[in-house]
N, C-alpha and C positions, 0 to 999 in steps of 0.2 A: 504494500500500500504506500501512496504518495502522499502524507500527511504533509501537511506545512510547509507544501510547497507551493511558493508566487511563480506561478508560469509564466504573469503578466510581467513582470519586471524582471526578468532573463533576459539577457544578452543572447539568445541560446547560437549567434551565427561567429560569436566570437570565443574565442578560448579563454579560458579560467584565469590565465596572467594578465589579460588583456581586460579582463574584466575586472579583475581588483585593483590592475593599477588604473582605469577610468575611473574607478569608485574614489581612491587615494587620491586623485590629482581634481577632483570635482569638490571634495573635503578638505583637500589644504586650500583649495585656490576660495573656499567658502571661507572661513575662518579667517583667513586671508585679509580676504577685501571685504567679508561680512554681507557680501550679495554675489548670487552670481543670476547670468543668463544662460541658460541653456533648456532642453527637451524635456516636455511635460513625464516621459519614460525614464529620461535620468534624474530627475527630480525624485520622482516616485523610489527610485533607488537610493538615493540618499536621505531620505528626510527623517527614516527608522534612525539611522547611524547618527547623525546628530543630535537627537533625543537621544539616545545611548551615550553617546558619549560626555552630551553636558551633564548626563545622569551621573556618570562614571565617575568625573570629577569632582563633584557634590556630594556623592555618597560616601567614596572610600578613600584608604588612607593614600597620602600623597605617593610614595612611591610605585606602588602598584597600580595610580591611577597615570603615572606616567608609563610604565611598561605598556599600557593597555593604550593607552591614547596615540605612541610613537608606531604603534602595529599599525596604524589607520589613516597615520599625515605622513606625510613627506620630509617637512622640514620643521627647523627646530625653532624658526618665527611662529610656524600657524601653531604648534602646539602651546607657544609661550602666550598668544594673544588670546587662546582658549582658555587657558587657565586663569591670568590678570584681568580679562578684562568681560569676555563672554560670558563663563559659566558662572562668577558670582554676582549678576546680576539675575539668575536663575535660582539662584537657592532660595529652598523651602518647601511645600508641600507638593508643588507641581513637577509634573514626572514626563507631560509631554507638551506640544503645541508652542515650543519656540520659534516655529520660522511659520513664513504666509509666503504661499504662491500666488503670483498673479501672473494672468496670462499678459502676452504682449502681443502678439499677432503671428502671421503663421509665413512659417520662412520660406522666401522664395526657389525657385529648385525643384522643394520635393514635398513643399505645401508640412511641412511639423510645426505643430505648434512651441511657439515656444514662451515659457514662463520665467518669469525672475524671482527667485529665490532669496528671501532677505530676514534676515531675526527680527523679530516680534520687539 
């Protein structure tokens, strides 16, 4: 049986390194600059992981919430600006619904829509 799994948000045409590093480089470059623009599907990709991870930093103790956090960003800016400046303005009872998509319009080409991605 195929429990728990999102068909809808699979890459399924691209390979497994290909896909975690587009997941990695869509997370640091968010953290980053704290919005980004891209595809309503890779949104949908990312938007567990950043709930997870503002979680991550919030909940548990510092070191291990850098082990955890360094597995998912690229570089050692986005994880820095996650930690000072992002995730404590998250703390307390709230566990998800830090970012808002909105749509922007639908890219020329091959007609996707695409959304921009920004914290709440």
């Amino acid at each position: 049986m195929r429990h728990r799994v999102r068909k809808n948000l699979k890459f399924n045409d691209k390979s497994f390194s290909h896909r975690d590093a587009m997941q990695r480089n869509l997370l640091t470059s968010f953290f980053l600059h704290k919005s980004i623009q891209t595809t309503e599907k890779k949104v949908q990709l990312i938007v567990p992981m950043v709930d997870k991870l503002i979680n991550v930093v919030n909940t548990k103790d510092e070191m291990n919430a850098i082990r955890y956090v360094m597995k998912y960003l690229f570089t050692k800016e986005a994880s820095l600006e996650l930690f000072k400046n992002v995730a404590p303005k998250y703390k307390g009872n709230k566990t998800s619904g830090f970012t808002r998509a909105t749509a922007i319009k639908f890219r020329d080409g091959d007609n996707a829509k695409l959304v921009k991605l920004e914290l709440v």
